[in-house]
C-alpha positions in Angstrom: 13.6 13.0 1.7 17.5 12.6 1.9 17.2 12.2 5.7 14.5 9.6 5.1 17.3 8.0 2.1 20.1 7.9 4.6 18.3 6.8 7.9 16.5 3.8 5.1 20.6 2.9 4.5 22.0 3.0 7.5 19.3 0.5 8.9 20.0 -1.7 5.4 24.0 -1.6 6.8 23.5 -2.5 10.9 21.0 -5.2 9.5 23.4 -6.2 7.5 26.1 -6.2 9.7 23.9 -7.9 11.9 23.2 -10.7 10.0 26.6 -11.2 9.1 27.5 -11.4 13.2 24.7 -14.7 13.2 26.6 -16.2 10.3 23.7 -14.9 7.5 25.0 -11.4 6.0 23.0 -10.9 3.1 21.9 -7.8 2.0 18.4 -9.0 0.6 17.4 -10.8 3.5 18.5 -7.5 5.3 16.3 -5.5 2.7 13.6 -7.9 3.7 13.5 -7.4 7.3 13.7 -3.8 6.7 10.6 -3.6 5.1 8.8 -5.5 7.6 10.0 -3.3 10.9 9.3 -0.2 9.2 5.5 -2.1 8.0 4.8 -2.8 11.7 6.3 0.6 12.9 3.6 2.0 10.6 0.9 -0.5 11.5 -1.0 2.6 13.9 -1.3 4.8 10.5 -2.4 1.8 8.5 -4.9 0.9 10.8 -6.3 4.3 10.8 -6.4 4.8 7.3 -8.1 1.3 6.6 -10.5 2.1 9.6 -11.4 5.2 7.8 -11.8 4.2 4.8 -14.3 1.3 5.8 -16.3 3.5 7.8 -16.4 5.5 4.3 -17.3 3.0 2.0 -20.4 2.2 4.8 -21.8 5.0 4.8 -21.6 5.5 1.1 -25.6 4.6 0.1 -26.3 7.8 2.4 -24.2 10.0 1.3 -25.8 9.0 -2.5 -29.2 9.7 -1.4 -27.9 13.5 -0.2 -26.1 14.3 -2.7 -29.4 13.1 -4.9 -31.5 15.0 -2.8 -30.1 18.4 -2.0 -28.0 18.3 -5.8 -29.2 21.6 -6.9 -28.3 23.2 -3.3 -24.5 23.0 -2.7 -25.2 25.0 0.8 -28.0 22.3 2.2 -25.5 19.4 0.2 -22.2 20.4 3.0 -24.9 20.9 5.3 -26.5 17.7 5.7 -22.9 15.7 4.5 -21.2 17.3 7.5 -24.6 16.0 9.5 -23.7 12.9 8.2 -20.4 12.7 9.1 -20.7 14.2 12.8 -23.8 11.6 13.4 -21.7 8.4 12.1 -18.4 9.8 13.4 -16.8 9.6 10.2 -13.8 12.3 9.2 -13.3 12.4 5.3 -9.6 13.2 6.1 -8.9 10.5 8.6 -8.2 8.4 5.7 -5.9 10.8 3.7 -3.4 12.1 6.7 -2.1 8.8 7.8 -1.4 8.1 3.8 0.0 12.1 3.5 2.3 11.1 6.2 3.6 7.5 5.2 4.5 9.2 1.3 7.5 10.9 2.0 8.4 7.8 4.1 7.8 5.3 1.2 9.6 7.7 -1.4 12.5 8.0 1.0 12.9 4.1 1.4 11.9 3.8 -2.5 14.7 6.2 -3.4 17.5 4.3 -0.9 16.8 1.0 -2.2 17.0 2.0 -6.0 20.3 3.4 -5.2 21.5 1.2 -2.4 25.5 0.6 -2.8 26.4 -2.4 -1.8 29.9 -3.2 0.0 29.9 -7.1 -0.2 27.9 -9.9 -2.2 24.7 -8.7 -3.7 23.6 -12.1 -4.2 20.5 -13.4 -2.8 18.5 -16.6 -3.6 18.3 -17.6 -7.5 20.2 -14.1 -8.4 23.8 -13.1 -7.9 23.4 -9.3 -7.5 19.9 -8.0 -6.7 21.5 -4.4 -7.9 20.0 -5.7 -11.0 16.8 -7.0 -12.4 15.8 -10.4 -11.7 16.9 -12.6 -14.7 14.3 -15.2 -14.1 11.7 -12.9 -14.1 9.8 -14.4 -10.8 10.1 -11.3 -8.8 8.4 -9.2 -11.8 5.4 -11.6 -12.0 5.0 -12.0 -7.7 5.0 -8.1 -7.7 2.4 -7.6 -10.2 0.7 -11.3 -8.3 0.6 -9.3 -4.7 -0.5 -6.1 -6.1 -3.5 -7.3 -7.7 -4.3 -9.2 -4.5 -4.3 -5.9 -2.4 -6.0 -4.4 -4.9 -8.8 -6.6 -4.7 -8.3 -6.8 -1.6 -9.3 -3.0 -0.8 -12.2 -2.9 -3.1 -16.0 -2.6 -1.8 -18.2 -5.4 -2.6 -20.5 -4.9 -5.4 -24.1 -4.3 -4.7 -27.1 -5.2 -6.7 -28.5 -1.6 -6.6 -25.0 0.0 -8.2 -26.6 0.2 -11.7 -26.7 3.6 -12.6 -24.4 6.0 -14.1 -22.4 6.3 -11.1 -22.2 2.3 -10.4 -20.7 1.7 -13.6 -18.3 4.3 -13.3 -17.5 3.1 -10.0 -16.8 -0.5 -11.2 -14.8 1.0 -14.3 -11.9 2.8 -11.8 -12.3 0.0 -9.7 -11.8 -2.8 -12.5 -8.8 -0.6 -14.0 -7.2 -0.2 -10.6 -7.6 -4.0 -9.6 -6.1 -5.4 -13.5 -4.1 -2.3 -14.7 -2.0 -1.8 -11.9 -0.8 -4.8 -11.1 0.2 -5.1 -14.7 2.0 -1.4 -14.8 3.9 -2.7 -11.7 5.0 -6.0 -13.3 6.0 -4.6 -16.4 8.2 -2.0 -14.8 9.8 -4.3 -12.2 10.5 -5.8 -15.2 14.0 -3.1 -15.3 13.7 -2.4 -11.9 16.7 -3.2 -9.6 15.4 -6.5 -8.5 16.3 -5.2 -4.5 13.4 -2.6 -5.2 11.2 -5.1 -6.7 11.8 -7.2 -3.4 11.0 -4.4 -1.2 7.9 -3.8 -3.1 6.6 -7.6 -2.5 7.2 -7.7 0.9 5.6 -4.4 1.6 2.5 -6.1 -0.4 2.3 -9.3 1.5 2.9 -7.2 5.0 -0.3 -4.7 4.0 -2.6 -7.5 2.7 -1.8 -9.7 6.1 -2.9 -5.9 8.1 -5.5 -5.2 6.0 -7.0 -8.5 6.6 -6.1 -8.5 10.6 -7.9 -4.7 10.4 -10.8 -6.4 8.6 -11.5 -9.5 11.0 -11.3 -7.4 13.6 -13.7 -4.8 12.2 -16.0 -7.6 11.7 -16.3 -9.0 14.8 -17.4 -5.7 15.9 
């Protein structure tokens, strides 16, 4: 994690640095592009996760019917699931090992940003030093704006037949995901450093443009 930290801050400087050699050193522009090399670095794990998790969510109605099917036979259940999967070409973990290996990446830059020191002017557009919170409060709101977008974003459409037990629960984590969280994220990025709170939004707006490049191209298939 302190490798990841110190890699995250030494790009932050040469960016910065970099900037300044065009006449533009700023470290939250710095912070910004930053966050969108290391998005499109990571593009090949975010496509495979989103792939995965599509071809999840489509097979879902069949995997309902087994599990409805063989419930009282946990054997025949992994039996006929793993059927499944080999016949669609689906792996349940495809979706989790790109995310497993993007975590410690995302704490490490999380982690550098929080406690970034800066060596010149922290000031960047309406705020004089992004080590702090935002005092106008617009980053706080676009945070919890963009999260609820990817969050919506991600979830499945609804389907008529999704009325029994399991439908509603369905729609009750996925309702509390899409309106909580967003919330959770604006109310702490309320006394975040607003440099994190930047991060955090252009991360957002870099995974909603993938996820919907991912998903047109998905769909044309």
């Amino acid at each position: 994690m302190d490798f990841i930290s110190n890699l995250v801050i030494q790009v932050i400087q040469t960016l910065y640095h970099f900037l300044g050699s065009v006449g533009f050193p700023n470290y939250g522009l710095a912070i910004v592009l930053m966050t969108i090399i290391i998005k499109i670095i990571l593009f090949p794990l975010t496509k495979k996760q989103i792939e995965s998790t599509r071809a999840m969510m489509s097979i879902q109605p069949k995997m309902k019917e087994i599990q409805e099917k063989y419930k009282n036979d946990k054997v025949r259940l992994n039996q006929e699931l793993a059927r499944l999967y080999q016949e669609q070409g689906v792996n349940p973990m495809a979706g989790c090992l790109p995310l497993l290996v993007q975590m410690p990446i995302l704490f490490g830059i999380y982690y550098a940003v929080r406690d970034f020191q800066y060596e010149g002017p922290a000031n960047f557009l309406w705020m004089e030093n992004i080590a702090n919170p935002d005092p106008m409060y617009i980053l706080p709101i676009v945070s919890a704006l963009t999260t609820y977008i990817q969050a919506k974003q991600t979830m499945p459409p609804k389907k008529a037949g999704d009325k029994g037990q399991d439908g509603i629960m369905g729609m009750m984590q996925g309702q509390m995901m899409t309106y909580f969280m967003p919330l959770f994220i604006g109310y702490i990025s309320l006394s975040f450093p607003a440099a994190l709170v930047l991060y955090w939004i252009v991360m957002n707006i870099m995974q909603i443009a993938q996820q919907a490049y991912i998903n047109s191209q998905m769909d044309r298939k």
